[in-house]
Residue frames relative to the residue before (quaternion, step in Angstrom):
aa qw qx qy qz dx dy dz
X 1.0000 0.0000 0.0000 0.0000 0.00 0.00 0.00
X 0.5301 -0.6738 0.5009 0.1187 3.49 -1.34 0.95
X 0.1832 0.8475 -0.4965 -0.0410 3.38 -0.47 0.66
X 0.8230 -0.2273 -0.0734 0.5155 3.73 -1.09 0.45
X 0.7544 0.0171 -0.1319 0.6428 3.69 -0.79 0.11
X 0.8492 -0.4814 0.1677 0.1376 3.60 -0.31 1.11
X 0.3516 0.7428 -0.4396 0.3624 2.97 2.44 -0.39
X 0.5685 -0.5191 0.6055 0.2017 3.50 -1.67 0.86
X 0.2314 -0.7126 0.6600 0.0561 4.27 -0.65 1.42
X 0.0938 -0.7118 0.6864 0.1160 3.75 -0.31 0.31
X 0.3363 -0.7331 0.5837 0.0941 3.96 -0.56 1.45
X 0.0102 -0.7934 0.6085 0.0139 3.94 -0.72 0.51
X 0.5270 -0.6281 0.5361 0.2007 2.99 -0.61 1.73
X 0.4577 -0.6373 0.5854 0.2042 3.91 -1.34 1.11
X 0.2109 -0.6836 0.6467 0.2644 4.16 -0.26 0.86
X 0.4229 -0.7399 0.4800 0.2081 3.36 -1.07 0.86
X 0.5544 0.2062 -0.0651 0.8037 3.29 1.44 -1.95
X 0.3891 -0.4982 0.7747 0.0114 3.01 -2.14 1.24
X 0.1897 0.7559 -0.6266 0.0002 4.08 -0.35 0.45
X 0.3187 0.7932 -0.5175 0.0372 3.68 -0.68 0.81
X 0.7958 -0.3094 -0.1028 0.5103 3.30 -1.22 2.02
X 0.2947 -0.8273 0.4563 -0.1433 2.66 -0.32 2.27
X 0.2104 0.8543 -0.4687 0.0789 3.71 0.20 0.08
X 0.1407 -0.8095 0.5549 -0.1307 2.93 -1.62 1.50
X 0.1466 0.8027 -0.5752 0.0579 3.97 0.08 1.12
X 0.0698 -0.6790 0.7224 0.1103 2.85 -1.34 0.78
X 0.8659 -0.2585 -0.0854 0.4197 3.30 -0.62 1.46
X 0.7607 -0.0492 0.0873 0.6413 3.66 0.35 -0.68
X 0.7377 0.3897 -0.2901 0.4688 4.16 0.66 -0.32
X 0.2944 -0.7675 0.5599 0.1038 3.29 -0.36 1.03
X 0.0086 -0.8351 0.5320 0.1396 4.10 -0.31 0.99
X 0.8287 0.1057 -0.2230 0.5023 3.24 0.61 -0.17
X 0.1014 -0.8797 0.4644 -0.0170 4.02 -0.27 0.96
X 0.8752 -0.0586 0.0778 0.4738 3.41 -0.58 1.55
X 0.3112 0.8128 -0.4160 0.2636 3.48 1.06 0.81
X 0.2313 0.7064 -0.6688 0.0138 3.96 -0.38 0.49
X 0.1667 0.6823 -0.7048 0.0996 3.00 -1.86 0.20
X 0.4168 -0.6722 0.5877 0.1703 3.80 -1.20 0.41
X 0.1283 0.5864 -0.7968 -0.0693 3.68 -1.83 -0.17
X 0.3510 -0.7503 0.5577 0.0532 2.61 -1.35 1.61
X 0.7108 -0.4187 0.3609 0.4349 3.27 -1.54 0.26
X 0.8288 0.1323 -0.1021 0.5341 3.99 -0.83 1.01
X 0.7099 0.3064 -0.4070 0.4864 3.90 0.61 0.16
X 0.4854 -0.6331 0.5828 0.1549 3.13 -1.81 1.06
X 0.2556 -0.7761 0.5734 0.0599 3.51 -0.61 1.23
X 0.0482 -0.7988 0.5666 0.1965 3.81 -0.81 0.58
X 0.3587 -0.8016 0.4782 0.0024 3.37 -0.85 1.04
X 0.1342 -0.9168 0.3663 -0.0855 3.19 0.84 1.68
X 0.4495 0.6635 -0.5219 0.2923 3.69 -0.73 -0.44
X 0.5126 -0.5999 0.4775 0.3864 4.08 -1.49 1.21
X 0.6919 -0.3135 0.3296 0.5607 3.67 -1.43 -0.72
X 0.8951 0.2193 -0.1743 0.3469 3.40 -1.56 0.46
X 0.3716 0.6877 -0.5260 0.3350 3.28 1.98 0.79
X 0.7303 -0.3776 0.4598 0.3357 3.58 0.69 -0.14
X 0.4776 0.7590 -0.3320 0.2925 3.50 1.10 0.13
X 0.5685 0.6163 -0.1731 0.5168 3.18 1.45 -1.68
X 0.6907 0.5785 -0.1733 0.3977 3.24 0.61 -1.71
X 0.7011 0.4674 -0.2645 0.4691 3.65 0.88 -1.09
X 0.7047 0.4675 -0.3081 0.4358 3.72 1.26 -0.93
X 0.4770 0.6294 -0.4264 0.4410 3.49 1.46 -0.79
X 0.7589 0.3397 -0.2887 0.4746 4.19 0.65 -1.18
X 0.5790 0.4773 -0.4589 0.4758 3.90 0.70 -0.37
X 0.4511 0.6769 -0.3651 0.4528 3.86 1.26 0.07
X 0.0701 0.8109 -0.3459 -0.4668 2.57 0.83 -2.19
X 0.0414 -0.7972 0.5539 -0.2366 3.23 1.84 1.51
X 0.7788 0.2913 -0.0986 0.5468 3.88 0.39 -1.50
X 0.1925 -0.7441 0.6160 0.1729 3.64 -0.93 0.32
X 0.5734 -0.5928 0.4119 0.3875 3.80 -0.51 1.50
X 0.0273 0.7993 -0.4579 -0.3883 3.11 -0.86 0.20
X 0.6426 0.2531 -0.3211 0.6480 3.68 1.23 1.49
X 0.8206 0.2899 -0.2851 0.4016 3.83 -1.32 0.55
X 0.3788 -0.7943 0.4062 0.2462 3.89 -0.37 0.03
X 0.1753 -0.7377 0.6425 0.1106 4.00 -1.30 0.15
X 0.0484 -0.8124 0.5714 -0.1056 3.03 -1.08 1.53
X 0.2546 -0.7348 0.6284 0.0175 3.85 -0.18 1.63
X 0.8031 0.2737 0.1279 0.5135 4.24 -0.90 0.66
X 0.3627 -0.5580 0.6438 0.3777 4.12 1.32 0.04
X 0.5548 0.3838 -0.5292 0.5147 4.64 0.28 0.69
X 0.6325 -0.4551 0.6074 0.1544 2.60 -2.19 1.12
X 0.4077 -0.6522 0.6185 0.1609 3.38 -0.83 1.12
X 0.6258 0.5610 -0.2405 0.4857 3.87 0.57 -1.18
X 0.7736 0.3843 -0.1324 0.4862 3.72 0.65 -1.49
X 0.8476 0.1126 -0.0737 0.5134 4.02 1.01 -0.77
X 0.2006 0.8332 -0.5129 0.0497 3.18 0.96 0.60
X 0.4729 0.6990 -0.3711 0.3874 3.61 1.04 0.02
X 0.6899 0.4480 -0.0811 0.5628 3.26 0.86 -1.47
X 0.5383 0.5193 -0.3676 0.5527 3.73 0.97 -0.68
X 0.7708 0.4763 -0.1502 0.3956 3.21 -0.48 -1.17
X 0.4717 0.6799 -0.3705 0.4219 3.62 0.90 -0.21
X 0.7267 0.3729 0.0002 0.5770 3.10 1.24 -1.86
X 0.7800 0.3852 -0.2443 0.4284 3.58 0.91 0.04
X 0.0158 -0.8755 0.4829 -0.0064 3.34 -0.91 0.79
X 0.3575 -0.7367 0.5429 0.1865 3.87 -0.50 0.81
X 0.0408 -0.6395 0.7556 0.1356 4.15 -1.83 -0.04
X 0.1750 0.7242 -0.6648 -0.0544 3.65 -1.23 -0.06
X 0.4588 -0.5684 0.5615 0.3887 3.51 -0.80 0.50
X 0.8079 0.3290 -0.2846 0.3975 3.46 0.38 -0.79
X 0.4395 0.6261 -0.5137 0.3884 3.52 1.02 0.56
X 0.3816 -0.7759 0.4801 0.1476 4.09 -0.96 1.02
X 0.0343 0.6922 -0.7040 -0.1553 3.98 -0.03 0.31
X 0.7450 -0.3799 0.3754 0.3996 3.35 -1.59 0.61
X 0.6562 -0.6403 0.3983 -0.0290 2.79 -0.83 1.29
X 0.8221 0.3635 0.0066 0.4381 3.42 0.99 -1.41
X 0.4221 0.5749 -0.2858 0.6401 3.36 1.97 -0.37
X 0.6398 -0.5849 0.4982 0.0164 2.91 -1.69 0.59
X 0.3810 -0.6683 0.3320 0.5458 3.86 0.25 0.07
X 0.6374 0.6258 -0.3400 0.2940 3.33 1.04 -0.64
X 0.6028 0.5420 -0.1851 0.5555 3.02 1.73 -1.43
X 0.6243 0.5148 -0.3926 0.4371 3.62 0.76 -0.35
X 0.3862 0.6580 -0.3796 0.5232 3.81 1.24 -1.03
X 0.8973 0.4085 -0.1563 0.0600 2.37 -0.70 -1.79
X 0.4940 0.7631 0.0255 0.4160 2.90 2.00 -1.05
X 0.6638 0.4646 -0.0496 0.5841 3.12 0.98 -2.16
X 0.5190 0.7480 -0.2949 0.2901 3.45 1.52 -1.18
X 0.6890 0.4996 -0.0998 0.5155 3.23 1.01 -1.75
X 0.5805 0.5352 -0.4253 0.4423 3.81 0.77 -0.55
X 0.6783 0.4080 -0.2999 0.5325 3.98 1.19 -0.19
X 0.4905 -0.5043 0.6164 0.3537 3.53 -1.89 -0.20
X 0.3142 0.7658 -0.5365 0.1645 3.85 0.36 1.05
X 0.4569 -0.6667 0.5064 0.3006 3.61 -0.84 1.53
X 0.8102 -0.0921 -0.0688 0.5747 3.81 -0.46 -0.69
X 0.5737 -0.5801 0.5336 0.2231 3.72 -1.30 1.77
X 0.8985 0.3036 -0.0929 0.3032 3.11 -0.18 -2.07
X 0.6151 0.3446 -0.4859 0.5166 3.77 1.11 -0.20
X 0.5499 0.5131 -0.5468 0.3678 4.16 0.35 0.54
X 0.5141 0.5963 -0.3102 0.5328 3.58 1.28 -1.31
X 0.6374 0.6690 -0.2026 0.3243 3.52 0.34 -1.09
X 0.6074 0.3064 -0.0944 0.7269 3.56 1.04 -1.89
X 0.6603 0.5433 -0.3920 0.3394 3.77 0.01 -0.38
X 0.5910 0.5313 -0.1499 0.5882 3.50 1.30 -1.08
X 0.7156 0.3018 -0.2949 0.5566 4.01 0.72 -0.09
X 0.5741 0.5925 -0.3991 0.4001 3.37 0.82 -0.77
X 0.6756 0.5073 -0.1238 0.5205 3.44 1.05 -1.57
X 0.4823 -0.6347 0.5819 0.1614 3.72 0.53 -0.60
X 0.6727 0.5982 -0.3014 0.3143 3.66 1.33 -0.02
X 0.2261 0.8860 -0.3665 0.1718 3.43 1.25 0.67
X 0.6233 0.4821 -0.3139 0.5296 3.31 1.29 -0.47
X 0.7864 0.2571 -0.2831 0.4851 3.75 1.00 -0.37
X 0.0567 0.8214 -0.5283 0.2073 3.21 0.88 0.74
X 0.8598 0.0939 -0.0838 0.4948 3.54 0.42 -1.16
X 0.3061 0.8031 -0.4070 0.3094 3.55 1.72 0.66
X 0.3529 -0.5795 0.6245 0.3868 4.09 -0.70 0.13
X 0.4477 -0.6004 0.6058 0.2683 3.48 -1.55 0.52
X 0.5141 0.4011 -0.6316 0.4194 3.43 0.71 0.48
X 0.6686 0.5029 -0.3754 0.3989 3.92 0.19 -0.02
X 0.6700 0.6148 -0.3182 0.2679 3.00 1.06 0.08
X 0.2568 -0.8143 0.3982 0.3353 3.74 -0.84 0.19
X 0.8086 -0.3391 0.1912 0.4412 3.21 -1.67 0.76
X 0.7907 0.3386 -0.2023 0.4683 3.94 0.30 -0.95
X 0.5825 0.4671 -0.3751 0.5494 3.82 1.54 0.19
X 0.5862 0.3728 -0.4010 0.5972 3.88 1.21 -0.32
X 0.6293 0.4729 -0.4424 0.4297 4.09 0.15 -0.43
X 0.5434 0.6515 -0.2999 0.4363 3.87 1.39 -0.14
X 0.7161 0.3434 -0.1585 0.5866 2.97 0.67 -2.03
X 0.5083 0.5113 -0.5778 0.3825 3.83 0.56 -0.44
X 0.7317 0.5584 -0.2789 0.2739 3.40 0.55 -1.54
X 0.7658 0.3267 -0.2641 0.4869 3.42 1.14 -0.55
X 0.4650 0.5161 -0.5252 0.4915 3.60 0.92 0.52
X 0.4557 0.6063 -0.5073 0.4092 3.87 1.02 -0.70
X 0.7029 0.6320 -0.2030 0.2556 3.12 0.57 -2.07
X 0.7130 0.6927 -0.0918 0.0581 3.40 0.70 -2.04
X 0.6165 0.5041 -0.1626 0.5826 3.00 2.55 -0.16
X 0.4735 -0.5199 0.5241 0.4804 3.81 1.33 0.03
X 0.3710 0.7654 -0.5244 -0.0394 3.74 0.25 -0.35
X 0.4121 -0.6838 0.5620 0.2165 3.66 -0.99 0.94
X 0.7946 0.2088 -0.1525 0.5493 3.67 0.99 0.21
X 0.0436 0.8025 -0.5946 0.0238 3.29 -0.62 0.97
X 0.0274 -0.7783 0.6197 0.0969 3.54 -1.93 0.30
X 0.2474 -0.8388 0.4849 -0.0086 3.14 -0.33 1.54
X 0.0649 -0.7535 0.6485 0.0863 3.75 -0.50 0.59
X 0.8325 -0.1266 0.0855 0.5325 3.51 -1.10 1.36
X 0.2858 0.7956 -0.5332 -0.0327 3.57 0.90 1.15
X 0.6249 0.4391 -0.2821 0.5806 3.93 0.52 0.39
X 0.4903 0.6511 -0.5257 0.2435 3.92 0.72 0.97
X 0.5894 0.4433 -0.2803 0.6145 3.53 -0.25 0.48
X 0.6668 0.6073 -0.2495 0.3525 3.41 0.33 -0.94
X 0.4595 -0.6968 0.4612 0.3010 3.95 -0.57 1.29
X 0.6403 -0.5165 0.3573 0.4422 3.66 -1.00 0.45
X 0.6986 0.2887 -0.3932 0.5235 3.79 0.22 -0.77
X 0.7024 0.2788 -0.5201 0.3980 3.93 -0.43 -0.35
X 0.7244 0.3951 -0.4117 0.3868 4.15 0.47 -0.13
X 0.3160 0.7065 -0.2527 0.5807 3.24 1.89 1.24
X 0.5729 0.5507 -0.0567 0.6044 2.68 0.99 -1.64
X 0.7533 0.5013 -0.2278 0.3597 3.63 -0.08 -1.53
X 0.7009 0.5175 -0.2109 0.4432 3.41 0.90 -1.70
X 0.4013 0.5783 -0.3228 0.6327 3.95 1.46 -1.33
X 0.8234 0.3299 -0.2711 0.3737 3.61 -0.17 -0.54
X 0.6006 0.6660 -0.2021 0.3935 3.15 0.75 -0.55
X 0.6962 0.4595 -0.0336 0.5505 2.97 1.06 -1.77
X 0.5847 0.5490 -0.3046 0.5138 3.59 1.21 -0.81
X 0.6777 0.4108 -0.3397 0.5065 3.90 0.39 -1.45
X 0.5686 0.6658 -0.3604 0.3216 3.79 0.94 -0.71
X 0.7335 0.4988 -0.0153 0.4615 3.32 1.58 -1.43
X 0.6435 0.3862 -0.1872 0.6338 3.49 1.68 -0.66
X 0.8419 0.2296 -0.1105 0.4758 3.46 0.54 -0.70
X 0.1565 -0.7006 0.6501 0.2491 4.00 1.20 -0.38
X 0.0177 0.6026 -0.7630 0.2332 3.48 -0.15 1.58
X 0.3514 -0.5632 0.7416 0.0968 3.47 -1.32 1.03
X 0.0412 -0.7620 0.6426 -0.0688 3.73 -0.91 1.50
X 0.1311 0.8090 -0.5170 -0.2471 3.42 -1.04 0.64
X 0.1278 0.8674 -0.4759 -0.0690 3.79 -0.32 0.48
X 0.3189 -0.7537 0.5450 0.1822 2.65 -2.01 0.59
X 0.0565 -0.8608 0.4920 -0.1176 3.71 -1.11 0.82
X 0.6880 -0.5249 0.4906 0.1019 3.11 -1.00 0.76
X 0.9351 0.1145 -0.0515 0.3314 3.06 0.47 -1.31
X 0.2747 -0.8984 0.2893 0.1838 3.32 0.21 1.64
X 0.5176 0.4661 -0.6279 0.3473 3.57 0.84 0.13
X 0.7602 0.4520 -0.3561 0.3016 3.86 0.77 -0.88
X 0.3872 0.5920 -0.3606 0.6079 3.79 1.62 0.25
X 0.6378 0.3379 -0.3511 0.5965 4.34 0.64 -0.25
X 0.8809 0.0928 -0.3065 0.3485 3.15 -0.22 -0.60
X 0.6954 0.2815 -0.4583 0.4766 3.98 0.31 0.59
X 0.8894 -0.0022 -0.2898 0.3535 3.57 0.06 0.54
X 0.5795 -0.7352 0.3505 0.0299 2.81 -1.99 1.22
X 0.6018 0.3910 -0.2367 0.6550 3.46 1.65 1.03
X 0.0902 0.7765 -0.6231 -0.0257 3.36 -0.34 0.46
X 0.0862 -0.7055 0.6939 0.1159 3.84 -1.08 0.76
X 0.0347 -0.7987 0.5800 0.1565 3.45 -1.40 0.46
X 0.5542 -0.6687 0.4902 0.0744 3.46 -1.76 1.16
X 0.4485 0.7025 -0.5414 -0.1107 3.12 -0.74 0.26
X 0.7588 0.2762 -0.0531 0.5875 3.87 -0.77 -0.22
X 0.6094 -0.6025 0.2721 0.4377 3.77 1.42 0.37
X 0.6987 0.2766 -0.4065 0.5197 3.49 0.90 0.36
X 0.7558 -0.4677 0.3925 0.2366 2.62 -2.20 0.74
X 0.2940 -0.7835 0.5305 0.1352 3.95 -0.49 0.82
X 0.7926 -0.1989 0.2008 0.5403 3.23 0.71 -1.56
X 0.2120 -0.6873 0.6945 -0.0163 3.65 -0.97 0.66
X 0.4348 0.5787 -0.6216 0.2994 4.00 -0.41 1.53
X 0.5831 -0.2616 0.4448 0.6275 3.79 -1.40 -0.77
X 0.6944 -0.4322 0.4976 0.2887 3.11 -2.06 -0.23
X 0.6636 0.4435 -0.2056 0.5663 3.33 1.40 -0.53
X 0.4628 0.7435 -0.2646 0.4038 3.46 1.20 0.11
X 0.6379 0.5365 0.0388 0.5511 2.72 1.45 -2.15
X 0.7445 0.4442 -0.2578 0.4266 3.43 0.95 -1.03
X 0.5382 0.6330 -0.2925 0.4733 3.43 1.55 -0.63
X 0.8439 0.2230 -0.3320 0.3578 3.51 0.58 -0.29
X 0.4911 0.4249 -0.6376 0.4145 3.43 0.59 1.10
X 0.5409 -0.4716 0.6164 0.3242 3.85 -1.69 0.91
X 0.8278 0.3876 -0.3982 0.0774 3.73 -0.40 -1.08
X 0.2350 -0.8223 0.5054 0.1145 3.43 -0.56 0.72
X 0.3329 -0.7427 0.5409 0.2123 4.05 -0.51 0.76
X 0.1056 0.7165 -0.6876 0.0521 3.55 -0.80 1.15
X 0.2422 -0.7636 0.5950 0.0655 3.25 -0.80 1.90
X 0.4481 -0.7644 0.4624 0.0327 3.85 -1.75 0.41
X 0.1778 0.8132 -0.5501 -0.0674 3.24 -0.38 -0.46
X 0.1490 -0.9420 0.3008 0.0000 2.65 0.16 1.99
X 0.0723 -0.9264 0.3011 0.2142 3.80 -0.17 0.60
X 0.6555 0.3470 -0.1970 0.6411 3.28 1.82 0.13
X 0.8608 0.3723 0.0124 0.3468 3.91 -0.63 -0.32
X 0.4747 0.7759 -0.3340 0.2474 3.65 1.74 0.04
X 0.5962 0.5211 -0.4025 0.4593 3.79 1.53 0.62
X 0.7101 0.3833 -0.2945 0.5120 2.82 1.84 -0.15
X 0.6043 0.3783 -0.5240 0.4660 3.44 0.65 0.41
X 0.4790 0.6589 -0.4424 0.3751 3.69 0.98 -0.17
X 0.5617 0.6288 -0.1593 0.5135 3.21 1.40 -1.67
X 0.8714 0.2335 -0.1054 0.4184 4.06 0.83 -1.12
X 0.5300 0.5930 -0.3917 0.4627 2.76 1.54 1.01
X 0.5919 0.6080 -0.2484 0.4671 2.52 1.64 -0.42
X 0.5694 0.5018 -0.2849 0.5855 3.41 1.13 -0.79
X 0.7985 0.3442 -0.2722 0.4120 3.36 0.26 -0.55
X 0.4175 -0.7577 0.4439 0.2334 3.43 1.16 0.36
X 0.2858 0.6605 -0.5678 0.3996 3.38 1.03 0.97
X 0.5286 -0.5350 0.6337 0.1812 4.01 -1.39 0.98
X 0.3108 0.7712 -0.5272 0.1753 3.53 -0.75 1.16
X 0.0596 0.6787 -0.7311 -0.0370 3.96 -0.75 0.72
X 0.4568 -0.5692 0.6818 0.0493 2.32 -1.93 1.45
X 0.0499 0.7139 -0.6921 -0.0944 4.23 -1.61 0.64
X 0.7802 -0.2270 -0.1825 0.5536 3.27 -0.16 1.01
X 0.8671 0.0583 0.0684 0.4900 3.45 0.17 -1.70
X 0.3731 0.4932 -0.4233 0.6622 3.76 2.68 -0.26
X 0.1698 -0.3951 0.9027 -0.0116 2.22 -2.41 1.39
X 0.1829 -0.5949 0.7774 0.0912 3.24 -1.93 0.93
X 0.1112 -0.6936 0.7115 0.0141 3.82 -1.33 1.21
X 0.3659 -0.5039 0.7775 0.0879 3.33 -1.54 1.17
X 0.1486 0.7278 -0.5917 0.3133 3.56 -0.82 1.25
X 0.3729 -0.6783 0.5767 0.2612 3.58 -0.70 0.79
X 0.6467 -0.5577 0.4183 0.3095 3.04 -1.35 0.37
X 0.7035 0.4585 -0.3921 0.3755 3.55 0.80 -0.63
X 0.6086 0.7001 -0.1311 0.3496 3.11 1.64 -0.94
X 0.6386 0.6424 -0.3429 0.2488 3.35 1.44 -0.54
X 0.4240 0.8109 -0.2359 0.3272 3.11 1.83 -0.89
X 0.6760 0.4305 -0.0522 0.5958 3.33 0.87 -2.13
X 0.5444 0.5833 -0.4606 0.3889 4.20 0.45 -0.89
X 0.6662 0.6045 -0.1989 0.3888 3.56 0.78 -1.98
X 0.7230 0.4647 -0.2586 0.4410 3.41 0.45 -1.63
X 0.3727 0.8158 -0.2697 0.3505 3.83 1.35 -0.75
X 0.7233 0.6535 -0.0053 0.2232 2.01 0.31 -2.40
X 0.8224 0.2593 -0.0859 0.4990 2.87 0.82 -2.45
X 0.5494 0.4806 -0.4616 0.5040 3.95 0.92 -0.05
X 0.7068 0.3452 -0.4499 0.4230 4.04 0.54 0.37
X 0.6014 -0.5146 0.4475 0.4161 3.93 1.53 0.38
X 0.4176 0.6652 -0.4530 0.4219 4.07 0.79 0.17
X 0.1478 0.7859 -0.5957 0.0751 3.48 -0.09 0.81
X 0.0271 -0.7393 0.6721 0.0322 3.60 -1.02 0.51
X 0.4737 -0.6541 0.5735 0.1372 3.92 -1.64 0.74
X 0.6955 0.3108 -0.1280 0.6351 3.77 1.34 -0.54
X 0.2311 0.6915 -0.6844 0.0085 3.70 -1.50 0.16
X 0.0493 -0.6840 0.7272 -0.0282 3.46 -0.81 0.85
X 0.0362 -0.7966 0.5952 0.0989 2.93 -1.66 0.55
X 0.0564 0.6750 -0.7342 0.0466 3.91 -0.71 0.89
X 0.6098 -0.5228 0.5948 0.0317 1.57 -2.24 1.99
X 0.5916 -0.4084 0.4954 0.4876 3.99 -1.55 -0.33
X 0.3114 -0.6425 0.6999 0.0178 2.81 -1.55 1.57
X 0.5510 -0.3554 0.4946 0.5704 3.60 -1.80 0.08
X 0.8052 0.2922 -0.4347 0.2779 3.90 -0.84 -0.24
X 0.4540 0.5444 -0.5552 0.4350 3.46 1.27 0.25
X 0.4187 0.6965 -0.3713 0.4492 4.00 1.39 -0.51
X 0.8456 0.3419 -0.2378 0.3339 2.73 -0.24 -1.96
X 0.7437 0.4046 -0.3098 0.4327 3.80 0.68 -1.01
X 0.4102 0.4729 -0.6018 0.4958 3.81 0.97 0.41
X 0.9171 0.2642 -0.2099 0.2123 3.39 -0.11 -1.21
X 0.3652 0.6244 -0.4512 0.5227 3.43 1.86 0.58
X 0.5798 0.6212 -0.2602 0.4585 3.78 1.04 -0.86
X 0.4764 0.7451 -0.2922 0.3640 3.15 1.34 -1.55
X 0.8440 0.1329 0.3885 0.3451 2.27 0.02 -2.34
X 0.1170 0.8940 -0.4270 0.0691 3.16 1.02 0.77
């Protein structure tokens, strides 16, 4: 941006959460160690890392369910520790694996969770929440009747149910059929664009972690690994996946993959080759001077999960 006589204004996103060297022991096992990191104002942060990297643990204190038990968190440039009241107002969590009372009703649950905020009119928010979500038919249903991808909903619209300028979603679209966790992400990305809600989630699933958010940090063993885009991450691994469909010659390229210590599964007549990128060029030409002919070839580059399972391997 341009400012008065032409000098160059350099705009700085506003860091919402302030995390610095986070730290979490529970008696002798240290889950989360020396962790900082930021989420600005409007960007969706993915919070990566396998099971028991410390992930759970880090959202439980940005809560402030767990109290650090070293380094500090700041929501707004405020002490989490000193205003968590006033924080929390503006913030709001989902988890599939989180229980609301069971015996209530979704409505009665709403309605409930409703009161735990400063909200001017309850039942016309409950209302827009309930279409947004798609949960009209179980409106007056008990959550024991409910199913795994109908509680990851209602979870999703209690998250919602305060305006909240900060959200944390855990596995917000598990369970959930492929077009409504479609649906969800479209939604996501939208509140992201009208409101610059600050989102952090974690997930499993790295194609849906690339294409809605625009940071990705990874966990493991409780420290921080890495902090880039998703395409960042994907950029530093070499191996690239060139699939086949072979139609002549598939014991012998089985046979020269092996020798060549090249990574390959075979589904009936596809072969899949692990293959650097510079390398694919020269592999092919091989290929055709050993009589290997094939009718298909795709080729993918490294994806985030070609990341994550280097650096789970890493670091197991």
């Amino acid at each position: 941006m341009m400012g008065e006589a032409g000098t160059c204004v350099t705009i700085k996103r506003m860091d919402i959460i302030q995390v610095d060297h986070l730290t979490k022991r529970f008696r002798d096992v240290t889950a989360v160690n020396d962790v900082s990191f930021s989420l600005h104002e409007g960007e969706i942060l993915g919070l990566l890392g396998p099971n028991g990297a410390g992930k759970t643990t880090t959202i439980q204190m940005l809560l402030g369910v767990l109290t650090p038990t070293a380094g500090a968190i700041r929501y707004f440039g405020r002490d989490l520790v000193k205003e968590r009241q006033v924080i929390l107002e503006q913030v709001n969590f989902s988890s599939t694996y989180t229980k609301l009372p069971w015996r209530l009703s979704v409505r009665e649950n709403l309605t409930f969770i409703s009161y735990l905020y400063q909200i001017k009119n309850r039942k016309k928010r409950i209302g827009e929440l309930v279409k947004i979500f798609k949960i009209e038919k179980l409106i007056d249903q008990p959550m024991t009747e409910l199913s795994a991808g109908q509680l990851t909903r209602v979870n999703l619209a209690k998250a919602f149910i305060n305006y909240p300028k900060v959200l944390l979603l855990d596995e917000p679209t598990a369970s959930l059929d492929p077009d409504v966790a479609d649906y969800i992400r479209q939604f996501l990305l939208e509140e992201r664009r009208k409101f610059k809600v600050s989102i952090i989630i974690t997930s499993h699933n790295m194609a849906e972690v690339e294409e809605v958010c625009d940071r990705v940090i990874f966990i493991n063993q409780g420290r921080l690994i890495a902090d880039d885009t998703p395409e960042g991450l994907a950029k530093t691994i070499e191996i690239s996946h060139v699939e086949l469909l072979v139609k002549d010659g598939l014991k012998r390229l089985v046979e020269y993959c092996r020798s060549h210590d090249l990574g390959h599964r075979l589904a009936g007549r596809y072969i899949t080759i692990d293959i650097k990128e510079h390398q694919i060029a020269a592999v092919l030409r091989q290929l055709a001077d050993k009589g290997i002919y094939y009718d298909e070839i795709s080729i993918n580059k490294p994806s985030l999960e070609d990341y994550f399972l280097q650096m789970t391997k890493k670091n197991p």
